[in-house]
Backbone bond lengths (Angstrom), bond angles and torsions (degrees), N, CA, C in turn:
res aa  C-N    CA-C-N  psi(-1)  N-CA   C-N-CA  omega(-1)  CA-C   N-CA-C  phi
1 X - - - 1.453 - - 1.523 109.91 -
2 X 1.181 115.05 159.99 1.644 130.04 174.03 1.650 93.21 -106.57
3 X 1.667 83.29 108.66 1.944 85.98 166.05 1.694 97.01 -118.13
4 X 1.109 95.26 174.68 1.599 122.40 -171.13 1.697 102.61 -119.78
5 X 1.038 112.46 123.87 1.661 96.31 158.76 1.744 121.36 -122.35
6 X 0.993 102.25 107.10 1.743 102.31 171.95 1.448 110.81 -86.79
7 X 1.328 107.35 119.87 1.612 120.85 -165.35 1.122 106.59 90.11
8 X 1.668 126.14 107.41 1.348 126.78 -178.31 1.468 88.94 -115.35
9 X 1.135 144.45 50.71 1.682 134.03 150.43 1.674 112.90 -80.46
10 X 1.321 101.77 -144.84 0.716 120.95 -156.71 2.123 121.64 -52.04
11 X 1.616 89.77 -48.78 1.235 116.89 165.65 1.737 121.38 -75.23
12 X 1.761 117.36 -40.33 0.904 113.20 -174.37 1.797 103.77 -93.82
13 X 0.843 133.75 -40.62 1.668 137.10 160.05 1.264 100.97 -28.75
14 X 1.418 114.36 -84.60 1.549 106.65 -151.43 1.959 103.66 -66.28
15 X 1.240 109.14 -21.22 2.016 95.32 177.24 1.631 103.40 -86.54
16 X 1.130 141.22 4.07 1.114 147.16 -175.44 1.572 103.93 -92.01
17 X 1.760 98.58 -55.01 1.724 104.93 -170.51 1.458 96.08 -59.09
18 X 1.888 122.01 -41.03 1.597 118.87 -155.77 1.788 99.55 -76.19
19 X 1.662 124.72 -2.78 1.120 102.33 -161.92 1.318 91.52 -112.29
20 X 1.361 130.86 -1.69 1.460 144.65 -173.32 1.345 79.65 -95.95
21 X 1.056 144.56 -67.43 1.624 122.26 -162.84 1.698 119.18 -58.01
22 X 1.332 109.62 -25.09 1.602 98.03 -174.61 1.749 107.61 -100.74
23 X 1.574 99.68 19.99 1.390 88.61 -177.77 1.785 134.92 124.13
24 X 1.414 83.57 -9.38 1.768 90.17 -173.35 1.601 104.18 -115.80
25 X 1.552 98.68 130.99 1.335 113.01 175.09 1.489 122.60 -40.83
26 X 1.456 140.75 118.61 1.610 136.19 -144.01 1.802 96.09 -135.15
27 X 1.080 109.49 108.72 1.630 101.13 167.59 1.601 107.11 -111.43
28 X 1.173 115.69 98.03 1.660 126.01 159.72 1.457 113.29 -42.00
29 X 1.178 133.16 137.44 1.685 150.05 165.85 1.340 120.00 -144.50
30 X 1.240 89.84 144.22 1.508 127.08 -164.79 1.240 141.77 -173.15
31 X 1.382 138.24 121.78 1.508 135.53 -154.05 1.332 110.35 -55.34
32 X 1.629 108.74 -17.77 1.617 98.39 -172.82 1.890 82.51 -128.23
33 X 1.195 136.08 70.65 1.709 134.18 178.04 0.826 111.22 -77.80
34 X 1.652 134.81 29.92 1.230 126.27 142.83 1.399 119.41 -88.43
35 X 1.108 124.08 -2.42 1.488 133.96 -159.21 1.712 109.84 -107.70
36 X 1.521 102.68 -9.92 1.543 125.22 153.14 1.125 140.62 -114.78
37 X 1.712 105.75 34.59 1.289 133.35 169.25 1.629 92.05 -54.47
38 X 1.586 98.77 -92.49 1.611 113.59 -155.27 1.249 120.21 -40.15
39 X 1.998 115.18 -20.24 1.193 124.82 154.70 1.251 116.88 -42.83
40 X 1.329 129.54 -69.88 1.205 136.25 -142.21 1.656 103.39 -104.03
41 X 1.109 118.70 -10.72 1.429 111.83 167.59 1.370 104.82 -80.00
42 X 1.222 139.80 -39.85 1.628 142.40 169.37 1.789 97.47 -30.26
43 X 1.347 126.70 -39.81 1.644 115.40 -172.46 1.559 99.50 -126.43
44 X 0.849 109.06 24.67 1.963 107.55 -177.71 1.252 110.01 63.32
45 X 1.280 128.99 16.05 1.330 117.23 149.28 1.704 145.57 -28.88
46 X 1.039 128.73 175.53 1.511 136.82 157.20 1.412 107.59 -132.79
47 X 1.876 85.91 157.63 1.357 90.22 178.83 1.703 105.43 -138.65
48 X 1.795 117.92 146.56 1.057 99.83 172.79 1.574 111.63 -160.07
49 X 1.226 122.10 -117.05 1.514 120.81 -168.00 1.634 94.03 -96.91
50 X 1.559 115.00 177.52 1.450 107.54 143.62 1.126 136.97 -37.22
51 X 1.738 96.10 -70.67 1.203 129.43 -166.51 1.722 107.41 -56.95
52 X 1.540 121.67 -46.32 1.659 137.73 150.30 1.529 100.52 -33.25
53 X 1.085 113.61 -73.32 1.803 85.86 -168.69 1.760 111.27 -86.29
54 X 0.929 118.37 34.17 1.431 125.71 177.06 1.746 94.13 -92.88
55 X 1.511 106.01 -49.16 1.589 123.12 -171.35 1.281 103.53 -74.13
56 X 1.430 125.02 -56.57 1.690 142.51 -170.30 2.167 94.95 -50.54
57 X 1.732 105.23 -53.23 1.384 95.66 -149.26 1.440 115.73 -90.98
58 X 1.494 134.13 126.35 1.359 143.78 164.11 1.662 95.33 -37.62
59 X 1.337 109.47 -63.76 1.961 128.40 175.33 1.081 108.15 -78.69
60 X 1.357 121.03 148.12 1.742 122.92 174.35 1.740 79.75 -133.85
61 X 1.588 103.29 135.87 1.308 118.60 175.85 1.986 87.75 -105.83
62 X 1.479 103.25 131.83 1.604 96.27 173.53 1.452 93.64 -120.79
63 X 1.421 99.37 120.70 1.653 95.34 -175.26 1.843 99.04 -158.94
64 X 1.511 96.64 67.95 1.549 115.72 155.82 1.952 127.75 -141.76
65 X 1.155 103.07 160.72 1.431 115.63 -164.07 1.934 92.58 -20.24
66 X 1.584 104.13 152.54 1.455 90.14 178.95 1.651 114.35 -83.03
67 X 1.424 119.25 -11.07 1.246 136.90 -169.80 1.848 109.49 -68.53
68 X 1.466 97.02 -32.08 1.622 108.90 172.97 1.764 103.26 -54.05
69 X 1.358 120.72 -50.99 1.477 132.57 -154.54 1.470 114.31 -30.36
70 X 1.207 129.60 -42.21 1.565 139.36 171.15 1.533 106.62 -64.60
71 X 1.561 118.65 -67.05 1.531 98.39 158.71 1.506 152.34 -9.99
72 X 1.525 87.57 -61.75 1.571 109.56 161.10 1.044 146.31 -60.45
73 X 1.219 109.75 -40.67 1.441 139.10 171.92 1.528 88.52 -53.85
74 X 1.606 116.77 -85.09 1.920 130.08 -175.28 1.672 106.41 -31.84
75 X 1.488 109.23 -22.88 1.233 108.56 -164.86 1.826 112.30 -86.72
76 X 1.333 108.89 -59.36 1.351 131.51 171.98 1.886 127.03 -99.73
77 X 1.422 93.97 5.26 1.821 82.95 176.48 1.146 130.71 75.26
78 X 1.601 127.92 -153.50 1.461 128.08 -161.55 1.244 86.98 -78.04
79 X 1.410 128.83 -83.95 1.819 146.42 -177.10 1.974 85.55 123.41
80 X 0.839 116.74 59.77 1.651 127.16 175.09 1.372 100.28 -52.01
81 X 1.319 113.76 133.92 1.478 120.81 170.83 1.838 120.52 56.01
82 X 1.333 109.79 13.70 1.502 126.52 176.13 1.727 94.92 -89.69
83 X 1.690 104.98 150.97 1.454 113.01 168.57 1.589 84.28 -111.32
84 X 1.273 98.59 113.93 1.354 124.11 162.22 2.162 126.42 -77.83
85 X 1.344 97.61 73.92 1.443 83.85 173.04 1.396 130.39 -72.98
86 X 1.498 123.77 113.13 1.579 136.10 173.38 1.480 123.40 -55.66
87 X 1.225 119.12 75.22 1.347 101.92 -179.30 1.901 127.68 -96.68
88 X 1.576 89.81 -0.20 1.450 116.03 -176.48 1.939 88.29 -54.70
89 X 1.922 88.51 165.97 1.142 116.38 176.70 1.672 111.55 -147.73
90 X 1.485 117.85 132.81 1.582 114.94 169.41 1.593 113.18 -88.38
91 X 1.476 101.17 103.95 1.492 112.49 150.65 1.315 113.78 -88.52
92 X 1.300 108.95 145.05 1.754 108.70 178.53 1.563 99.79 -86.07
93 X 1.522 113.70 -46.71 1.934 120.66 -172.62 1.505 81.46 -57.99
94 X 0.940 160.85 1.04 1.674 149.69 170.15 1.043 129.25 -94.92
95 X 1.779 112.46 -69.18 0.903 141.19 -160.38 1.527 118.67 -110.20
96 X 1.449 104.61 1.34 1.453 103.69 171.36 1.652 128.58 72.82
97 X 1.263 116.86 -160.35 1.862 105.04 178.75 1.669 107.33 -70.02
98 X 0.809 118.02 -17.29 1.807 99.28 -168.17 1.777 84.40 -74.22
99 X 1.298 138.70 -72.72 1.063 119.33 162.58 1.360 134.50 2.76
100 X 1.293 122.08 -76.42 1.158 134.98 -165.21 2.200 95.93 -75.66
101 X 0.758 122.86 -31.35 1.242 133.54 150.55 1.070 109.02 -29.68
102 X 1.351 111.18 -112.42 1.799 127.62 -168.72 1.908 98.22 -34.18
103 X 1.579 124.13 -40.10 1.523 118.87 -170.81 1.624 99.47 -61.87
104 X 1.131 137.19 -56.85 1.379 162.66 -165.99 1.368 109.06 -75.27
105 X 1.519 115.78 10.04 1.543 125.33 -177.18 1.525 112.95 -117.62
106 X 1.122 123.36 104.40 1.655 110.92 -153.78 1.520 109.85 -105.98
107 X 2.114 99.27 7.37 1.657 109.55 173.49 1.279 83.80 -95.46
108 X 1.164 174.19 -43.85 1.285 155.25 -139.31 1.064 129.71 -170.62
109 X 1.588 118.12 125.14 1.651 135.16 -145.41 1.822 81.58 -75.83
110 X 1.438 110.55 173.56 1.530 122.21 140.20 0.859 143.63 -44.53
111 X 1.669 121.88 -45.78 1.517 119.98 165.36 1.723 115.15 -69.14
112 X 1.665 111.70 -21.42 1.798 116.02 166.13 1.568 90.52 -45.62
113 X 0.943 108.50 -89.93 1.836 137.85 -157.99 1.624 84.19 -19.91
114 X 1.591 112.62 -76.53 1.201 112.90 -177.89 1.450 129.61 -22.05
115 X 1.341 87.27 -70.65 1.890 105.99 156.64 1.245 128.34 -39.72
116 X 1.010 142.37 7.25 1.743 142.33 -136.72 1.948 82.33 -158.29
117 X 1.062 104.80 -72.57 2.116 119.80 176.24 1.554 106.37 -38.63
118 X 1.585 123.18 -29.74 1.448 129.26 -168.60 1.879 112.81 -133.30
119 X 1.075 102.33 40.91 1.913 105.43 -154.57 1.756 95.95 -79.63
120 X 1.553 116.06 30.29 1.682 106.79 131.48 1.057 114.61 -112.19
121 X 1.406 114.11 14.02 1.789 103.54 178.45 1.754 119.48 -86.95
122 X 1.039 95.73 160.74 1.677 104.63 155.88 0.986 148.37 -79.19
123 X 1.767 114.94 48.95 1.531 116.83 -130.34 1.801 117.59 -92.61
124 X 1.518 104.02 147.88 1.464 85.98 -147.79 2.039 82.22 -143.65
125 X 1.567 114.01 112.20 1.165 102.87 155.06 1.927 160.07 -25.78
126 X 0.580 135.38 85.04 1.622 110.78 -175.81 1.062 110.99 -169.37
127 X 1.384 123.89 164.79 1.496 149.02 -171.86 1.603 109.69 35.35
128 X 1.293 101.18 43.23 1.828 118.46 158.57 1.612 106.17 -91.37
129 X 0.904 99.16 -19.50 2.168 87.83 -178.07 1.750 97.33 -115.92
130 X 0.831 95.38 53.16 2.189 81.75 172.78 1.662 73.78 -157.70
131 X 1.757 99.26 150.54 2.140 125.36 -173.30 1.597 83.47 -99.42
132 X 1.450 81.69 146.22 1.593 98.51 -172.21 1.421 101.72 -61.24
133 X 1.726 111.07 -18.68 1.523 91.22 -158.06 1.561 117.94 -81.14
134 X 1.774 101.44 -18.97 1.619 113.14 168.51 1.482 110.98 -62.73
135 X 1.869 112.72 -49.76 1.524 94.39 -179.89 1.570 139.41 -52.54
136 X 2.156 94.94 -21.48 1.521 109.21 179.38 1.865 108.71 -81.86
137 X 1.098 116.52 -33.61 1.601 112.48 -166.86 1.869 105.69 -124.62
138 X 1.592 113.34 25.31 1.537 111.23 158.11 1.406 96.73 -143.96
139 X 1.322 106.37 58.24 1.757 94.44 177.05 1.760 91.25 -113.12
140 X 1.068 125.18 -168.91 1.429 128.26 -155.60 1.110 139.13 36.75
141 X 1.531 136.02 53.11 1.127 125.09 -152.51 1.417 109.24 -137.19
142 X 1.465 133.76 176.89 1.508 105.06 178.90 1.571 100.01 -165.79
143 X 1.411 94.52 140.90 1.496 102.16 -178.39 1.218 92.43 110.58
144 X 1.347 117.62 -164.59 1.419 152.47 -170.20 1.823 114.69 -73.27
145 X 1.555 90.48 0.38 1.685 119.51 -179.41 1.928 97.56 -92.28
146 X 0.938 120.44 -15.76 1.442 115.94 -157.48 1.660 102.81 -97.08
147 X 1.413 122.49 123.91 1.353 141.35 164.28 1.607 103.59 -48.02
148 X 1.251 95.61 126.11 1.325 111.27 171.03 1.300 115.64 -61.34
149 X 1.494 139.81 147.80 1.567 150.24 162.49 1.772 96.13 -128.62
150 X 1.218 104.20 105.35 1.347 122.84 129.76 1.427 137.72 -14.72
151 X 1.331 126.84 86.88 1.791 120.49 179.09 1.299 126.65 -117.43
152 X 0.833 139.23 166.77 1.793 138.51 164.89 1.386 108.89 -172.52
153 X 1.391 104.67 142.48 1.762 111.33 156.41 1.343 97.07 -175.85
154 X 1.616 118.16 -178.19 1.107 126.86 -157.30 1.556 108.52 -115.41
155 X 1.928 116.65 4.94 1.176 105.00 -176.89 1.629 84.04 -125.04
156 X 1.609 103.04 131.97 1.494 117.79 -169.28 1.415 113.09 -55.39
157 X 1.654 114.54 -50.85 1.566 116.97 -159.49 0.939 99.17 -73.70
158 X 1.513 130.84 -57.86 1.296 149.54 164.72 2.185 109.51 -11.85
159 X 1.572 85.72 -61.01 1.515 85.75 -175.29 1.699 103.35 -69.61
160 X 1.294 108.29 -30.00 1.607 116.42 -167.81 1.615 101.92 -63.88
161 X 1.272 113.98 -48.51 1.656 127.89 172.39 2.067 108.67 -42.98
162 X 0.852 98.62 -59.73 1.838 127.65 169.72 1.396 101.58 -32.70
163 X 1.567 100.28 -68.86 1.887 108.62 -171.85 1.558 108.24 -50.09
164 X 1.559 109.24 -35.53 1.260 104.49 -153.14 1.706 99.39 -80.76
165 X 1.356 122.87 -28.86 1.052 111.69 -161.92 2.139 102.77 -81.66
166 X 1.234 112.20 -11.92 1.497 130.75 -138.80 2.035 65.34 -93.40
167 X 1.381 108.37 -57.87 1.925 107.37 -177.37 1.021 117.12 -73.16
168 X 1.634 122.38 -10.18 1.425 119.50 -171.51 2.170 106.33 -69.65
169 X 1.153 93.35 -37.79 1.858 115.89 -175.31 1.507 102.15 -87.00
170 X 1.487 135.37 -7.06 1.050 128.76 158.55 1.616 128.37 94.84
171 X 1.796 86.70 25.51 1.693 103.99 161.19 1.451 111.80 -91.53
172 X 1.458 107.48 -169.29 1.806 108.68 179.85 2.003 105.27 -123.57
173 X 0.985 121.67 123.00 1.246 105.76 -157.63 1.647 91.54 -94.06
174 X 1.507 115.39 148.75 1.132 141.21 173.50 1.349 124.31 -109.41
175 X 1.285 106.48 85.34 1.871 124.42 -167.30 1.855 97.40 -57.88
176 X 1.192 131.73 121.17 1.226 145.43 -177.73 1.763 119.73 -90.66
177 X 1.913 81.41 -53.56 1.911 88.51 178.90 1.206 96.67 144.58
178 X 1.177 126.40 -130.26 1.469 162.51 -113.62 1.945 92.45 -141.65
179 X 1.574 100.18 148.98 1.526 87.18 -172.69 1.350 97.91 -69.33
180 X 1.577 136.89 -38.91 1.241 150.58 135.59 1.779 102.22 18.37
181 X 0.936 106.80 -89.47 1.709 109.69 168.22 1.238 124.16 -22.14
182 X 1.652 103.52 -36.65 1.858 101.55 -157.54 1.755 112.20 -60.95
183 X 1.467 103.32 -17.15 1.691 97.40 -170.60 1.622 115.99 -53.42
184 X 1.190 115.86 -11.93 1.187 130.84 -154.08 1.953 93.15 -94.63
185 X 1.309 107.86 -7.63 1.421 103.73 156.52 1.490 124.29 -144.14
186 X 1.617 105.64 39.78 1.582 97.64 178.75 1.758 82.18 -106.41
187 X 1.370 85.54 170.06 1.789 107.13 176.35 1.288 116.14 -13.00
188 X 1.526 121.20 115.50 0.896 136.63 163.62 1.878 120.86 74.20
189 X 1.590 98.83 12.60 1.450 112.83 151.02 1.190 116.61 -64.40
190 X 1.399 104.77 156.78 2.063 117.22 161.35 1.988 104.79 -39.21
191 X 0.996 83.11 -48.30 1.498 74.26 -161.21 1.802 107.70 -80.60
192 X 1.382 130.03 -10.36 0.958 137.82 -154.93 1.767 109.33 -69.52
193 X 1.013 112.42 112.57 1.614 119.66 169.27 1.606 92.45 64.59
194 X 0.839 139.22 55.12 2.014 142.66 164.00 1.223 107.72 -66.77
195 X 1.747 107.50 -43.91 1.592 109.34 -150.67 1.342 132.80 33.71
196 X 1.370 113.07 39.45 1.464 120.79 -179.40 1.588 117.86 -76.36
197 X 1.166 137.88 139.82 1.707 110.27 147.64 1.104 136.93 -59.19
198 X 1.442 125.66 156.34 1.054 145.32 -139.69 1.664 104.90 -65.72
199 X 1.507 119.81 -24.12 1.093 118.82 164.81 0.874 136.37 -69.98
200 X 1.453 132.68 -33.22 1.472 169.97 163.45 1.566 91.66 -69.16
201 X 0.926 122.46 -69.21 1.975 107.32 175.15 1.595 116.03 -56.61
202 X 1.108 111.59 -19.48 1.529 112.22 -159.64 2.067 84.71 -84.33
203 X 0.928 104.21 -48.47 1.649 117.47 -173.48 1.848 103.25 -79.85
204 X 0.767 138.50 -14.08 1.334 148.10 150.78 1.899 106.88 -62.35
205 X 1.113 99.00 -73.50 1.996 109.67 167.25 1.490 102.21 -32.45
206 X 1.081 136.35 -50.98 1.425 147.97 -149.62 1.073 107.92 -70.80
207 X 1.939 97.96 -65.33 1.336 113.46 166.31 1.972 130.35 -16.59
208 X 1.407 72.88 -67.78 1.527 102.77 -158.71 1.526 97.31 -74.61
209 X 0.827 138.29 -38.94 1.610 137.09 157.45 1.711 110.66 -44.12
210 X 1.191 115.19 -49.14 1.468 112.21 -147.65 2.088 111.60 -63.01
């Protein structure tokens, strides 16, 4: 696949470098993308504008402060026919009132809102509740060894497309539902930042249902 990543830190770097290693075309962005050259030459990457990997990516990885999100939007538009992965999160100590907004909104999770800011996308939750530092040093793993990732959205293939790339790097994906569902792993949900494996999440899910 041709993914895009907007936000190459912490979150968007290290799933960019893991998806450049098994094979998929990776364009890094950033206001200053020269400064993630030496990044992205380490896996044969590219690097370029926003707006460049908005065009470059089949996938748009969105993985910056959530307070940027209105910016973005003014910046790049609908993203029509893009699978938009959400990996943003609303902190208020961050991100200010729109934050504290969307938390205090009990019609619509964060990844909605998201959804609503991009309504040609394909928008699809994930890897908002797992620390960058598990996604960088427990990624490849297999079996009943593999850290759970968290997903949801409301367009099937789209999410089905998602899983594959979330197993391609050697997590276990954890089908949620409905983007509706996702609250159940933004900040300070049950499921939020666990980093459990997939077994231990699967029995956690259970839990929390019963």
């Amino acid at each position: 696949m041709k993914i895009g990543i907007i936000g190459s830190g912490n979150i968007g770097g290290t799933l960019g470098r893991h998806w450049a290693t098994v094979g998929h075309e990776v364009l890094f962005s950033s206001r200053n993308p020269e400064e993630l050259k030496s990044m992205a030459a380490k896996v044969n990457a590219q690097t370029g504008t926003v707006q460049e990997a908005v065009t470059f990516g089949d996938v748009i990885l969105l993985a910056i402060p959530f307070g940027k999100i209105p910016a973005l939007v003014q910046q790049v538009g609908r993203l029509d026919g893009k699978i938009l992965i959400d990996a943003t999160n609303p902190y208020p100590q961050r991100d200010g009132d729109i934050a504290r907004q969307i938390i205090e909104n009990k019609l619509q999770t964060a990844t909605e809102y998201v959804a609503s800011q991009f309504p040609g996308a394909h928008t699809i939750k994930a890897f908002n509740s797992i620390y960058y530092k598990v996604l960088e040093e427990m990624a490849f793993r297999s079996g009943d060894q593999r850290i759970a990732v968290q997903v949801c959205g409301d367009d099937f293939q789209a999410k089905q497309m998602v899983i594959q790339l979330i197993e391609a790097i050697g997590f276990a994906a954890q089908d949620i539902g409905n983007l509706a569902s996702g609250v159940i792993f933004e900040p300070n949900a049950p499921l939020y930042n666990k980093n459990l494996t997939i077994t231990e999440a699967d029995a956690l899910l259970l839990q929390l249902a019963a």
